[in-house]
PDB file of N, CA, C and O in Angstrom:
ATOM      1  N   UNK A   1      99.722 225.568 173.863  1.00  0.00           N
ATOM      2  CA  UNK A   1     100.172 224.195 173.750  1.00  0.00           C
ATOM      3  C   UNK A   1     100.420 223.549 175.117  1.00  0.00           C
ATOM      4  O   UNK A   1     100.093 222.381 175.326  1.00  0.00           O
ATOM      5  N   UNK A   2     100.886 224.168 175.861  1.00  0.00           N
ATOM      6  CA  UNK A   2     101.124 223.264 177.478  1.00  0.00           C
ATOM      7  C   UNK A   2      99.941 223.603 178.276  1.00  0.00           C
ATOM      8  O   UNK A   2     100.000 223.106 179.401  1.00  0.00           O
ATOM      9  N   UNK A   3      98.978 224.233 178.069  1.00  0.00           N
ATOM     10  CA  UNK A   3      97.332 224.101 178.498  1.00  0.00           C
ATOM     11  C   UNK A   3      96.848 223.160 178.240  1.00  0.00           C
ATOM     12  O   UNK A   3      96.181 222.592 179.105  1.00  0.00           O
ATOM     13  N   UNK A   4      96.984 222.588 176.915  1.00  0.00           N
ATOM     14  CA  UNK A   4      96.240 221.313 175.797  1.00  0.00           C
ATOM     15  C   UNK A   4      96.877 220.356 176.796  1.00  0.00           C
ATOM     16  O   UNK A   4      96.199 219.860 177.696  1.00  0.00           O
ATOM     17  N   UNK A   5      98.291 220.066 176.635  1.00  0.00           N
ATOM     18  CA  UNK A   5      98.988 219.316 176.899  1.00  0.00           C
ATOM     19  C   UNK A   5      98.991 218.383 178.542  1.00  0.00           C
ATOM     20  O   UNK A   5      99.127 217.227 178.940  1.00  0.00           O
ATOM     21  N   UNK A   6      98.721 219.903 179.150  1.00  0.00           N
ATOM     22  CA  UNK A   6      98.353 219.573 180.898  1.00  0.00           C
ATOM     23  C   UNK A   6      96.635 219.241 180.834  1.00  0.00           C
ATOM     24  O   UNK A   6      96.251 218.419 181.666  1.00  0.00           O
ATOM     25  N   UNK A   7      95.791 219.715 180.084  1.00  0.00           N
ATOM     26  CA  UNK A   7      94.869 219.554 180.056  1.00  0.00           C
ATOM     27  C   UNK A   7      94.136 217.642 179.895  1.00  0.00           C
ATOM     28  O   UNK A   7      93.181 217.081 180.431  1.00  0.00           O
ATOM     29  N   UNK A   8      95.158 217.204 178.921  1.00  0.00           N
ATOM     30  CA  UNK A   8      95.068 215.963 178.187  1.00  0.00           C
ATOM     31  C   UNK A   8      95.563 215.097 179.177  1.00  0.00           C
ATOM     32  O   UNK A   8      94.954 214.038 179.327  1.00  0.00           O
ATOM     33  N   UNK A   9      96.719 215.368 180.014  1.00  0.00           N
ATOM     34  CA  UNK A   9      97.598 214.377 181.368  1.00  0.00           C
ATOM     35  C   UNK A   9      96.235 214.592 182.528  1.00  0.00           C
ATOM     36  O   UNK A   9      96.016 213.882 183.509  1.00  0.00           O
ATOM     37  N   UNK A  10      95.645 215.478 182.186  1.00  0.00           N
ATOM     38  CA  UNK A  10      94.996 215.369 183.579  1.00  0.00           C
ATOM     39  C   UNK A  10      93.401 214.818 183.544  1.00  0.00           C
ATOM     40  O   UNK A  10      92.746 214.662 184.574  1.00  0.00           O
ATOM     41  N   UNK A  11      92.891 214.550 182.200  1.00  0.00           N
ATOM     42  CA  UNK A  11      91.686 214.252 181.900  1.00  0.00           C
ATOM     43  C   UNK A  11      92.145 212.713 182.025  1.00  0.00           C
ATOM     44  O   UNK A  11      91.555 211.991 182.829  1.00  0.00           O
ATOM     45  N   UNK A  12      93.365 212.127 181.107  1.00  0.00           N
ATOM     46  CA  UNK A  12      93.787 210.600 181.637  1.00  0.00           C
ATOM     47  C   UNK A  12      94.060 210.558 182.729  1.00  0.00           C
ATOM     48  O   UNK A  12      93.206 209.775 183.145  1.00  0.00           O
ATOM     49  N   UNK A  13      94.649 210.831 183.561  1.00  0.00           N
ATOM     50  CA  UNK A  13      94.327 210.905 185.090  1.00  0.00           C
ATOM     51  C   UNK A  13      93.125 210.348 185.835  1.00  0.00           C
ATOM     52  O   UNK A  13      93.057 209.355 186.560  1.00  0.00           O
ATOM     53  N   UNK A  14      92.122 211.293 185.455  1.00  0.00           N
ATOM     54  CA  UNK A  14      91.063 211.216 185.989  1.00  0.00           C
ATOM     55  C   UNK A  14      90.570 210.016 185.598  1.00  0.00           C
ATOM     56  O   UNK A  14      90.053 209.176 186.334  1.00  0.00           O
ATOM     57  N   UNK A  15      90.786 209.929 184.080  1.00  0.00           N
ATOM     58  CA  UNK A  15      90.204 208.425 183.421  1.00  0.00           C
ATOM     59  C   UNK A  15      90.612 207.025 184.340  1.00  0.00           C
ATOM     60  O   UNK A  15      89.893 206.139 184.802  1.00  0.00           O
ATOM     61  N   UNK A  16      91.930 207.214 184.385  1.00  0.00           N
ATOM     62  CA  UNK A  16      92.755 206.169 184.945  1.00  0.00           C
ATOM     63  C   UNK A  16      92.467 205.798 186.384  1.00  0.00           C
ATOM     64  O   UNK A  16      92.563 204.719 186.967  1.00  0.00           O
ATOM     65  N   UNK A  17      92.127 206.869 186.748  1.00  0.00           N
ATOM     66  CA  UNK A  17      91.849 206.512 188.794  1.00  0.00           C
ATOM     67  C   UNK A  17      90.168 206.301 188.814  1.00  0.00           C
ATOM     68  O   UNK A  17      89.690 205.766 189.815  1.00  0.00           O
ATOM     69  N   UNK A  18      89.254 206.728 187.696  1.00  0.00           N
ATOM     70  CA  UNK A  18      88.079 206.164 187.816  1.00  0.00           C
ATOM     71  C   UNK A  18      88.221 204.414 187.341  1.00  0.00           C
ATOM     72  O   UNK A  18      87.762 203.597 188.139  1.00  0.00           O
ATOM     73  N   UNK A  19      88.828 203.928 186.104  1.00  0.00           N
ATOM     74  CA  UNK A  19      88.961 202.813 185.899  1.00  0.00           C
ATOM     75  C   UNK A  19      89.308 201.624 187.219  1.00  0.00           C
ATOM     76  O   UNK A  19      89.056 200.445 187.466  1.00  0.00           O
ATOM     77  N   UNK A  20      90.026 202.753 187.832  1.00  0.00           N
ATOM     78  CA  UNK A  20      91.260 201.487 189.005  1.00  0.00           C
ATOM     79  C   UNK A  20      89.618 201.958 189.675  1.00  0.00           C
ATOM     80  O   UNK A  20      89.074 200.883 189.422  1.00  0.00           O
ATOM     81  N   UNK A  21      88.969 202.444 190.056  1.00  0.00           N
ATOM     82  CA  UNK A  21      87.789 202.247 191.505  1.00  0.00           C
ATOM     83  C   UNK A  21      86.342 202.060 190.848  1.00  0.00           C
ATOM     84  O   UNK A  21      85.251 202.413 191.297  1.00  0.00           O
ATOM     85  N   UNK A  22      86.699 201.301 189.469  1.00  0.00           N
ATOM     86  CA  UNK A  22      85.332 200.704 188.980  1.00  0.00           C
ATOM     87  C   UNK A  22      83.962 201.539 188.848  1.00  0.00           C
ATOM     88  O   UNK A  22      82.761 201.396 189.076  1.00  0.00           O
ATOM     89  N   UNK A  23      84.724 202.349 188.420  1.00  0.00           N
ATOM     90  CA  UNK A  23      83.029 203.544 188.361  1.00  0.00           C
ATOM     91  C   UNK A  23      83.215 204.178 186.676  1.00  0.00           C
ATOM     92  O   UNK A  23      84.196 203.896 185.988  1.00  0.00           O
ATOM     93  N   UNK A  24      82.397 204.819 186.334  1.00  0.00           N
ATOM     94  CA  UNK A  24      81.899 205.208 185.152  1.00  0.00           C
ATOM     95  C   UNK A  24      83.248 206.426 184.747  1.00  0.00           C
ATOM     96  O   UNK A  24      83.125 207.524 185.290  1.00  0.00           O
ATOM     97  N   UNK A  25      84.139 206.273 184.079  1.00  0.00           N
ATOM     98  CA  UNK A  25      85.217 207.299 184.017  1.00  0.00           C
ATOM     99  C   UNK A  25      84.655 208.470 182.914  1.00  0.00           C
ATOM    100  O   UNK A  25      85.384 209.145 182.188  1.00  0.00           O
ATOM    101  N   UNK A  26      83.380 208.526 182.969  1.00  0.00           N
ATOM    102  CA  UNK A  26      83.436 209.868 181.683  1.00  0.00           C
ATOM    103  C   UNK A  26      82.930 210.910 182.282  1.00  0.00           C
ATOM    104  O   UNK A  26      83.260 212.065 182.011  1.00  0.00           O
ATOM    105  N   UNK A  27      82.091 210.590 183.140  1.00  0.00           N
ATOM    106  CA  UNK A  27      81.603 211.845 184.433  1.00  0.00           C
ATOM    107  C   UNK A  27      82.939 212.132 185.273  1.00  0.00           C
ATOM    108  O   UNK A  27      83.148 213.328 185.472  1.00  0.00           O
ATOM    109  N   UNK A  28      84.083 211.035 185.913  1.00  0.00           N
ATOM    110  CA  UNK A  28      85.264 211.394 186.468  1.00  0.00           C
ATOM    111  C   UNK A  28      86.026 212.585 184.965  1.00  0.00           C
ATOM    112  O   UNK A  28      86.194 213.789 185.158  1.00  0.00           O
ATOM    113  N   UNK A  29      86.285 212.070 183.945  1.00  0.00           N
ATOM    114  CA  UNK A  29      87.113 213.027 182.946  1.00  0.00           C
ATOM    115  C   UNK A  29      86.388 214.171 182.661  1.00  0.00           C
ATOM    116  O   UNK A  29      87.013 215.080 182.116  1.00  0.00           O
ATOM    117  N   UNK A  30      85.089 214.356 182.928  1.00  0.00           N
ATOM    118  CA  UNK A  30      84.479 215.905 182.648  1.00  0.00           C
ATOM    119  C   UNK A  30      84.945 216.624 184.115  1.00  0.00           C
ATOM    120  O   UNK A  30      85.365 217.780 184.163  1.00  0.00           O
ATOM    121  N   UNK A  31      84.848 216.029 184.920  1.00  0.00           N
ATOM    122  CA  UNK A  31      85.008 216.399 186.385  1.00  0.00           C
ATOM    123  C   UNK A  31      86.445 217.222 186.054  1.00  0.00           C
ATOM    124  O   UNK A  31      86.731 218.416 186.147  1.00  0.00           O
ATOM    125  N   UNK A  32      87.177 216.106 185.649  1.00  0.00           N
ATOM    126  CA  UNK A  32      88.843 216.494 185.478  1.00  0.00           C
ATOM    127  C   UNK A  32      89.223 217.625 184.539  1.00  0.00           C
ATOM    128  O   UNK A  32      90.121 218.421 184.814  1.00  0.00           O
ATOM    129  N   UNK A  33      88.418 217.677 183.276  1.00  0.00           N
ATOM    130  CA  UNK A  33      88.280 218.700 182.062  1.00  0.00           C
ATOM    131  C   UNK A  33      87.829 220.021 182.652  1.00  0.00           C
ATOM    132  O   UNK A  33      88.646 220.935 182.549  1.00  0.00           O
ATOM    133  N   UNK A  34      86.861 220.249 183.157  1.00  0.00           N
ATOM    134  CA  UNK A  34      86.134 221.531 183.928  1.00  0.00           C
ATOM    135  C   UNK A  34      87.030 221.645 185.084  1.00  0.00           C
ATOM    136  O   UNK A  34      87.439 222.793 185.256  1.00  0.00           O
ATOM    137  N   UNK A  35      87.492 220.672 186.015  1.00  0.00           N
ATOM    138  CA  UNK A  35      88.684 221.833 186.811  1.00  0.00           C
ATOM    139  C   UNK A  35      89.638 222.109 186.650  1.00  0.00           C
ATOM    140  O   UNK A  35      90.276 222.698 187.522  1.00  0.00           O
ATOM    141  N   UNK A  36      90.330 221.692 185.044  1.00  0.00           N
ATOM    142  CA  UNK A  36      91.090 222.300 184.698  1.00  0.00           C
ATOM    143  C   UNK A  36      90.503 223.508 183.818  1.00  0.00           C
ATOM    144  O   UNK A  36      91.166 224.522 184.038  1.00  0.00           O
ATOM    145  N   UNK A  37      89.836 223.649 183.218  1.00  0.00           N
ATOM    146  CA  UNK A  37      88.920 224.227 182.342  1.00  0.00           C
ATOM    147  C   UNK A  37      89.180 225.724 182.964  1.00  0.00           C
ATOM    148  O   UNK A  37      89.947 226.680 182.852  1.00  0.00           O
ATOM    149  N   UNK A  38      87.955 225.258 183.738  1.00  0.00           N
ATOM    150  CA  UNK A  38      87.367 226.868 184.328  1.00  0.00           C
ATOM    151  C   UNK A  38      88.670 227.391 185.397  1.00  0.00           C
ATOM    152  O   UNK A  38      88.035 228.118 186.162  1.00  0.00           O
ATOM    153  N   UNK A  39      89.535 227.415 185.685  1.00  0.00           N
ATOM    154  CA  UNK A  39      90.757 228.246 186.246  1.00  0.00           C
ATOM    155  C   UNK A  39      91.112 228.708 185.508  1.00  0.00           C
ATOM    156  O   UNK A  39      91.227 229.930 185.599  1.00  0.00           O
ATOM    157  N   UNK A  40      91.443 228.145 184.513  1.00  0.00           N
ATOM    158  CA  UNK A  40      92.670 228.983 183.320  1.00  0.00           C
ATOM    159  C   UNK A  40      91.555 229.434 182.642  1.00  0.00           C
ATOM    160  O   UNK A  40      91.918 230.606 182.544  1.00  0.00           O
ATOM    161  N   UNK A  41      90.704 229.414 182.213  1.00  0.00           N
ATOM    162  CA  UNK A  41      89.710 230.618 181.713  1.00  0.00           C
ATOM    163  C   UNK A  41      89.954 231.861 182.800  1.00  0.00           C
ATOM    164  O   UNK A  41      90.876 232.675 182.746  1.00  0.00           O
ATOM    165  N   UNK A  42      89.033 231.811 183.670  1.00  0.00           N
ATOM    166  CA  UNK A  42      89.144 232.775 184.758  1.00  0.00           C
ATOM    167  C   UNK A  42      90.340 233.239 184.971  1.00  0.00           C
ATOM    168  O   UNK A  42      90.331 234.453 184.768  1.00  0.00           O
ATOM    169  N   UNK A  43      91.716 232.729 185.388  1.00  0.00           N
ATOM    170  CA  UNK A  43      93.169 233.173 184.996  1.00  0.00           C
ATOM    171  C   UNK A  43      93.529 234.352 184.003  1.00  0.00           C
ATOM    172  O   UNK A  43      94.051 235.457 184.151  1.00  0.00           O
ATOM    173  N   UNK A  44      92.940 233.523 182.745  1.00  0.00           N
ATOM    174  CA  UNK A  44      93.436 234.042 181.557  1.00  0.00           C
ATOM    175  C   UNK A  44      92.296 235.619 181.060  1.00  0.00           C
ATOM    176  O   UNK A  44      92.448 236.459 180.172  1.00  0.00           O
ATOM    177  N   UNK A  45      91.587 235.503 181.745  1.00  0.00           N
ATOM    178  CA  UNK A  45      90.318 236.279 181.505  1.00  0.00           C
ATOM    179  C   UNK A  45      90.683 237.587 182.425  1.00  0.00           C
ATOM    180  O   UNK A  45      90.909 238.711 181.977  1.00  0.00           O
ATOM    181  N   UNK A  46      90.692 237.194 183.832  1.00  0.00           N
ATOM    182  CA  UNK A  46      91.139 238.095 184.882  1.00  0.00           C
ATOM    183  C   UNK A  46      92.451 238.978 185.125  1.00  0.00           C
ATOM    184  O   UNK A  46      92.706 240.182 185.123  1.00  0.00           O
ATOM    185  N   UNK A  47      93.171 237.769 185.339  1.00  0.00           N
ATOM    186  CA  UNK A  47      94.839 238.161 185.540  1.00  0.00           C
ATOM    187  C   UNK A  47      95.061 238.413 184.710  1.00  0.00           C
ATOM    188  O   UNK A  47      94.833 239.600 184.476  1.00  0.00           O
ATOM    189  N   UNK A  48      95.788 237.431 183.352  1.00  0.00           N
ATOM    190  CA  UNK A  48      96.601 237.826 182.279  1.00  0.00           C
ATOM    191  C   UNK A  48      96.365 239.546 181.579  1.00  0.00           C
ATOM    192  O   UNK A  48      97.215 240.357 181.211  1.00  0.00           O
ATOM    193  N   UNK A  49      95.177 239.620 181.596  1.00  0.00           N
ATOM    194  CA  UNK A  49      95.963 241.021 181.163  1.00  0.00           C
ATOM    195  C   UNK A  49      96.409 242.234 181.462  1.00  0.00           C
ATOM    196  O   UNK A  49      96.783 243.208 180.808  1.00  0.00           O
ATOM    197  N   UNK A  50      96.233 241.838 183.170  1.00  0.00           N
ATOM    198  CA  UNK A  50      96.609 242.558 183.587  1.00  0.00           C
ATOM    199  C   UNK A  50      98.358 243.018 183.904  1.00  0.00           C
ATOM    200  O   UNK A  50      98.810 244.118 184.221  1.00  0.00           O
ATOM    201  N   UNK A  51      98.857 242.100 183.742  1.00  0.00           N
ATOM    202  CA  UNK A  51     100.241 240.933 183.530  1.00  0.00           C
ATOM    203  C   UNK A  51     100.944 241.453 182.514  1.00  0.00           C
ATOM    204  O   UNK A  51     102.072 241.935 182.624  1.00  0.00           O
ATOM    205  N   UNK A  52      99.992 241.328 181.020  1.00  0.00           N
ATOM    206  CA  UNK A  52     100.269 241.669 179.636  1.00  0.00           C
ATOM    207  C   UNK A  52     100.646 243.294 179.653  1.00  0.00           C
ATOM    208  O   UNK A  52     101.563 243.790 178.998  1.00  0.00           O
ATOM    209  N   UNK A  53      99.558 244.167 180.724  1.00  0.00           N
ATOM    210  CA  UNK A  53      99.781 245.207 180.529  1.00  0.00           C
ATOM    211  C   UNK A  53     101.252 245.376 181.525  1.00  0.00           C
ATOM    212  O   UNK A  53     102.278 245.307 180.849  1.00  0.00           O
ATOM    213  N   UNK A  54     101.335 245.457 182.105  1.00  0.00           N
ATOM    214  CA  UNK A  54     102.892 245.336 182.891  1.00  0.00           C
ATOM    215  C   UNK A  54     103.801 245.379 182.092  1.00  0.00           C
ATOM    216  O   UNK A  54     104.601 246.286 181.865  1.00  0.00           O
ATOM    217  N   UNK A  55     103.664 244.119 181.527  1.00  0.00           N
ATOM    218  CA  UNK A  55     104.778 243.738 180.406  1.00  0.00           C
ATOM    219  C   UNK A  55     104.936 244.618 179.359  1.00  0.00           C
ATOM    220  O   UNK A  55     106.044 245.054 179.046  1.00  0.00           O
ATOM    221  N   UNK A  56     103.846 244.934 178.755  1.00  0.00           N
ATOM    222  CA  UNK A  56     104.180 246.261 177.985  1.00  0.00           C
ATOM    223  C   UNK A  56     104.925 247.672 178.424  1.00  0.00           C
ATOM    224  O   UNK A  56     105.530 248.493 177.735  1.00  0.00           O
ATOM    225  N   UNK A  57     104.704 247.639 179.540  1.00  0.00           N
ATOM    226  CA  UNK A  57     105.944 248.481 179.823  1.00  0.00           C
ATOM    227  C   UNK A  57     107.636 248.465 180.426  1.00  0.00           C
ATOM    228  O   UNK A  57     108.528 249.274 180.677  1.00  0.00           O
ATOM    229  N   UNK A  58     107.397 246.985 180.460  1.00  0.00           N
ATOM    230  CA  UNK A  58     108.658 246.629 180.567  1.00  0.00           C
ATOM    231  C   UNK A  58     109.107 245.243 180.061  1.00  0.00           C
ATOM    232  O   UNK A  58     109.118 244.265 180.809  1.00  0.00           O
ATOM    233  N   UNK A  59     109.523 245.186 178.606  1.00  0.00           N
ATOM    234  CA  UNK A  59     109.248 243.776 177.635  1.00  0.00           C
ATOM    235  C   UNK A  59     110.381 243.650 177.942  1.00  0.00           C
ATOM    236  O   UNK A  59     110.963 243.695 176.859  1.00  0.00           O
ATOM    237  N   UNK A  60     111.520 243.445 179.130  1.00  0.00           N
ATOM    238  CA  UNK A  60     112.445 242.679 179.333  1.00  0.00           C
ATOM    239  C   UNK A  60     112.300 241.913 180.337  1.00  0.00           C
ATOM    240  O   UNK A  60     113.293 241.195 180.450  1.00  0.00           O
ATOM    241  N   UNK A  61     111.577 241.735 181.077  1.00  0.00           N
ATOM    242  CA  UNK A  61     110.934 241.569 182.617  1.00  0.00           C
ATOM    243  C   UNK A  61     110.956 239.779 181.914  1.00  0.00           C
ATOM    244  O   UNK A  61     109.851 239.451 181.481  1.00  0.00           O
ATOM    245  N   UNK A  62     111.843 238.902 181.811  1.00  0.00           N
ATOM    246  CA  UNK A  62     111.560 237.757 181.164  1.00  0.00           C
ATOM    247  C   UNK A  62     110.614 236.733 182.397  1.00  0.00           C
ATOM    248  O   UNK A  62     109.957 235.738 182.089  1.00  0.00           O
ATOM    249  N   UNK A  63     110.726 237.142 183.427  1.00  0.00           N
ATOM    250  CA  UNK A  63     110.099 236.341 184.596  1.00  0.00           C
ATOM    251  C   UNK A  63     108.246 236.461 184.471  1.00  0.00           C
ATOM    252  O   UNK A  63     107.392 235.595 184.663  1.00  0.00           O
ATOM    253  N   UNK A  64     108.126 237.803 184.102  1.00  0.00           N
ATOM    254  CA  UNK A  64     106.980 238.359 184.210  1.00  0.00           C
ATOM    255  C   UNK A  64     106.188 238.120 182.743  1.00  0.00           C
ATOM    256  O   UNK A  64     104.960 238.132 182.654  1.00  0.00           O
ATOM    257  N   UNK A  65     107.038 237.915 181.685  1.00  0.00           N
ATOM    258  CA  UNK A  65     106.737 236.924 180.590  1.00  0.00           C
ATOM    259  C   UNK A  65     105.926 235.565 180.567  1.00  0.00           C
ATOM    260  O   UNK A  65     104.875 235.160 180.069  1.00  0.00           O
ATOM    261  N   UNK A  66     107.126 234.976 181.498  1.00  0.00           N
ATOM    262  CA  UNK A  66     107.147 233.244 181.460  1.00  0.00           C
ATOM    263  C   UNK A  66     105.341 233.302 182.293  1.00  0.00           C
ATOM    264  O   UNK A  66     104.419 232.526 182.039  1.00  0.00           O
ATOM    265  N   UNK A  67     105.320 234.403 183.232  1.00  0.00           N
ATOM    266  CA  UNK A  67     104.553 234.360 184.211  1.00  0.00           C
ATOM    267  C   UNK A  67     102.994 234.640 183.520  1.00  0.00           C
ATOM    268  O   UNK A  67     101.978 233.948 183.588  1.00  0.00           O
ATOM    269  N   UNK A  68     103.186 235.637 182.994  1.00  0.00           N
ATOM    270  CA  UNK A  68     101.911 236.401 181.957  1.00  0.00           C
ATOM    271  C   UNK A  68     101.154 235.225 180.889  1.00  0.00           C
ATOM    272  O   UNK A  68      99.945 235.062 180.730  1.00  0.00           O
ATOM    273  N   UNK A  69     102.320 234.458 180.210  1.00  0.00           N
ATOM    274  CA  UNK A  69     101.716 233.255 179.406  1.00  0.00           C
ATOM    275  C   UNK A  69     101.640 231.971 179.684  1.00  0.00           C
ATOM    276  O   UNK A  69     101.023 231.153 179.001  1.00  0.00           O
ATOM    277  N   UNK A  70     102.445 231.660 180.995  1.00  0.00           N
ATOM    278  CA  UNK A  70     102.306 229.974 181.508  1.00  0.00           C
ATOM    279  C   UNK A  70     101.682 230.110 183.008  1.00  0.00           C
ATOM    280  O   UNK A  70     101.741 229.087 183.690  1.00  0.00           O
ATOM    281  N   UNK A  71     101.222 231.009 183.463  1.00  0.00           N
ATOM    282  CA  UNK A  71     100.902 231.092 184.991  1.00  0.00           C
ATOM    283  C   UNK A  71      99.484 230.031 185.096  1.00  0.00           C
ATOM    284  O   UNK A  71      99.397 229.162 185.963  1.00  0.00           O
ATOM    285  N   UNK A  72      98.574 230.246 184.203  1.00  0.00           N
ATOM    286  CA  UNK A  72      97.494 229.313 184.280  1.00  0.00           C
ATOM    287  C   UNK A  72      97.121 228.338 184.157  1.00  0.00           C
ATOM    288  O   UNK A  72      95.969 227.905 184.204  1.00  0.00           O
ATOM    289  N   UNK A  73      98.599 227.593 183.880  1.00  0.00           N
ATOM    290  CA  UNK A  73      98.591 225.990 183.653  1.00  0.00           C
ATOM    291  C   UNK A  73      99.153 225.443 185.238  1.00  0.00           C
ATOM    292  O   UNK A  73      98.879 224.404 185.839  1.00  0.00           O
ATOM    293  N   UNK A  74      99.718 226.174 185.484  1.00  0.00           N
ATOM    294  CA  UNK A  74     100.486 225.818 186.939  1.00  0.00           C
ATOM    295  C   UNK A  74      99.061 225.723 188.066  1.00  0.00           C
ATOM    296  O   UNK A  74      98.808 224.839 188.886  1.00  0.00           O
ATOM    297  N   UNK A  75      98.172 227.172 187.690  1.00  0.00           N
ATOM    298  CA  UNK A  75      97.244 227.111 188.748  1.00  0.00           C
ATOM    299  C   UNK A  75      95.932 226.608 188.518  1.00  0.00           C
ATOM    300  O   UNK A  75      95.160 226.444 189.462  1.00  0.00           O
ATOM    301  N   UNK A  76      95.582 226.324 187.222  1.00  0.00           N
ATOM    302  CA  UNK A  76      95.015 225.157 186.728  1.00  0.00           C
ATOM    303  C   UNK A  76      95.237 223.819 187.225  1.00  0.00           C
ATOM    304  O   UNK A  76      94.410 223.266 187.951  1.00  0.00           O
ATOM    305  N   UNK A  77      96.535 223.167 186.793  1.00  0.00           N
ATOM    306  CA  UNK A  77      96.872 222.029 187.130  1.00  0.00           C
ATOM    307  C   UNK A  77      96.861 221.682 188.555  1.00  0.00           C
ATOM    308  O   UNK A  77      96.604 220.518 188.862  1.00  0.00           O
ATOM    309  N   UNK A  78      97.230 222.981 189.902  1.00  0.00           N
ATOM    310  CA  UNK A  78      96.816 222.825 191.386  1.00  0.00           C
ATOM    311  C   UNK A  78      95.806 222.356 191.806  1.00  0.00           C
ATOM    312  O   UNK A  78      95.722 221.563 192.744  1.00  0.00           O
ATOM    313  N   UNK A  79      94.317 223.096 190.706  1.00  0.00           N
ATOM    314  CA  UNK A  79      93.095 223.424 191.060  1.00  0.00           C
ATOM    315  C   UNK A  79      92.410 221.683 190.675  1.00  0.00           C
ATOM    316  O   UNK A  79      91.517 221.041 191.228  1.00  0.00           O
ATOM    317  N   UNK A  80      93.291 221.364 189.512  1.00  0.00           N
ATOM    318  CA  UNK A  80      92.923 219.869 189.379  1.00  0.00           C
ATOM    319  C   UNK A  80      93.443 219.022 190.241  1.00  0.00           C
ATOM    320  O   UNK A  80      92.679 218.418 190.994  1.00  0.00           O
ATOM    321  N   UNK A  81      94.676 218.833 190.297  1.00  0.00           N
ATOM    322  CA  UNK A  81      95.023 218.083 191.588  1.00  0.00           C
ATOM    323  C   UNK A  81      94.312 218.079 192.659  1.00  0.00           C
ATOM    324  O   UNK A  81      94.117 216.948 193.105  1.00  0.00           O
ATOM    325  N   UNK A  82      93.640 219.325 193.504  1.00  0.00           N
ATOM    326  CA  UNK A  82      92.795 219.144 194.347  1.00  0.00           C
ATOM    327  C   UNK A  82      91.657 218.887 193.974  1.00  0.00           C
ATOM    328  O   UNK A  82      91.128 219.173 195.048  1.00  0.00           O
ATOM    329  N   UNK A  83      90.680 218.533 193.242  1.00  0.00           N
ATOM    330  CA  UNK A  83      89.826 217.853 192.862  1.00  0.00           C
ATOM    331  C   UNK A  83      89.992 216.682 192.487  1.00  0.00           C
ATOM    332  O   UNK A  83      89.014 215.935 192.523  1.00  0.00           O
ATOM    333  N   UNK A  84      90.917 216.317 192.147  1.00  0.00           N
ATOM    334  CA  UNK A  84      91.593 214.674 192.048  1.00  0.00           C
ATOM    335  C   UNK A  84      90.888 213.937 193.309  1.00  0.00           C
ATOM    336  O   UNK A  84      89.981 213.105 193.313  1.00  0.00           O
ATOM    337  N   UNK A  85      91.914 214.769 194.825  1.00  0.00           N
ATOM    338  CA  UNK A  85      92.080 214.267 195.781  1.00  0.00           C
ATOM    339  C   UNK A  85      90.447 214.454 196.224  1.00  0.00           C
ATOM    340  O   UNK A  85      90.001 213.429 196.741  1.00  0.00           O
ATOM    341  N   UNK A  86      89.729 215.280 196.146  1.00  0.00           N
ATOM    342  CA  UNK A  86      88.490 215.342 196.532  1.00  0.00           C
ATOM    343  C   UNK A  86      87.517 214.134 195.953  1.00  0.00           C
ATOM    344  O   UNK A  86      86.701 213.532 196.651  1.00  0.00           O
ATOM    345  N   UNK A  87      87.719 213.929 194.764  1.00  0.00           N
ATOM    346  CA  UNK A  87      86.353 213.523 193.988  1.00  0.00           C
ATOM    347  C   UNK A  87      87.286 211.251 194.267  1.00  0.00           C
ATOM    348  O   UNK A  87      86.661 210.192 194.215  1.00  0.00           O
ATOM    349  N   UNK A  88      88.466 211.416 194.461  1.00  0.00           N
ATOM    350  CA  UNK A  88      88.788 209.625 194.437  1.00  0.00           C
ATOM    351  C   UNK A  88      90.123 209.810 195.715  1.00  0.00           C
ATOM    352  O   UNK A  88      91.305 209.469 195.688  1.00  0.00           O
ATOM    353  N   UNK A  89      89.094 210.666 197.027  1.00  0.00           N
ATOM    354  CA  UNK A  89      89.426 210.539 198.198  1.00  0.00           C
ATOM    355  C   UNK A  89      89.115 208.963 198.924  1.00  0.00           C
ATOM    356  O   UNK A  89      87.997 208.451 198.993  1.00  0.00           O
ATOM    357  N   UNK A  90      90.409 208.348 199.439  1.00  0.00           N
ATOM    358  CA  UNK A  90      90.082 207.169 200.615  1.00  0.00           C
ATOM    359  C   UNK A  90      89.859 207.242 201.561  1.00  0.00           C
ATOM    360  O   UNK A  90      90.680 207.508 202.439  1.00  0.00           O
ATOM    361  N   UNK A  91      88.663 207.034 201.735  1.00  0.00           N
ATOM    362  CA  UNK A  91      88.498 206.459 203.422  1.00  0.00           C
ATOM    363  C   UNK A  91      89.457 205.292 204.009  1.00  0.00           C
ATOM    364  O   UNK A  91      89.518 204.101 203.704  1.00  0.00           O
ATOM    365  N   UNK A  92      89.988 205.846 204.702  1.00  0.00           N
ATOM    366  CA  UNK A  92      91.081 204.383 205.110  1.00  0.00           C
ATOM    367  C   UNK A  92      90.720 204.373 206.823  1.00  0.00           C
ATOM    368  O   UNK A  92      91.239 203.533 207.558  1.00  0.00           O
TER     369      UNK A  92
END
């Protein structure tokens, strides 16, 4: 649910800053969808279970919890932010 959730703030995002610089916002929101996309796949594919297995041996570790099931929205949502700044960078 807070994958969907960060996923959805950051595709309007993208929508919203293509609208304000007059360009086609559905190639900007795939842009925005795929770099959030493909991290937390790869995250969740790579890391997490490695995480999961940890945790199985120590299911009180509540840090290593929070960490095992929300870590890929955090580094997702980084990986979009910097593509934000890349793809509706100013030349000033």
């Amino acid at each position: 649910m807070p994958g969907t959730i960060a996923a959805i703030i950051i595709v309007i995002l993208f929508i919203r800053s293509a609208l304000e610089a007059n360009v086609n916002p559905v190639p900007k929101a795939l842009i925005g969808f795929l770099s959030f996309f493909i991290p937390a796949l790869l995250w969740t594919y790579f890391i997490t279970p490695g995480l999961k297995d940890t945790l199985a041996h120590d299911p009180s570790n509540t840090t290593l919890r929070l960490t095992a099931n929300y870590a890929y929205v955090l580094v997702a949502s980084i990986v979009s932010l910097w593509a934000w700044t890349q793809v509706f960078k100013r030349d000033d």
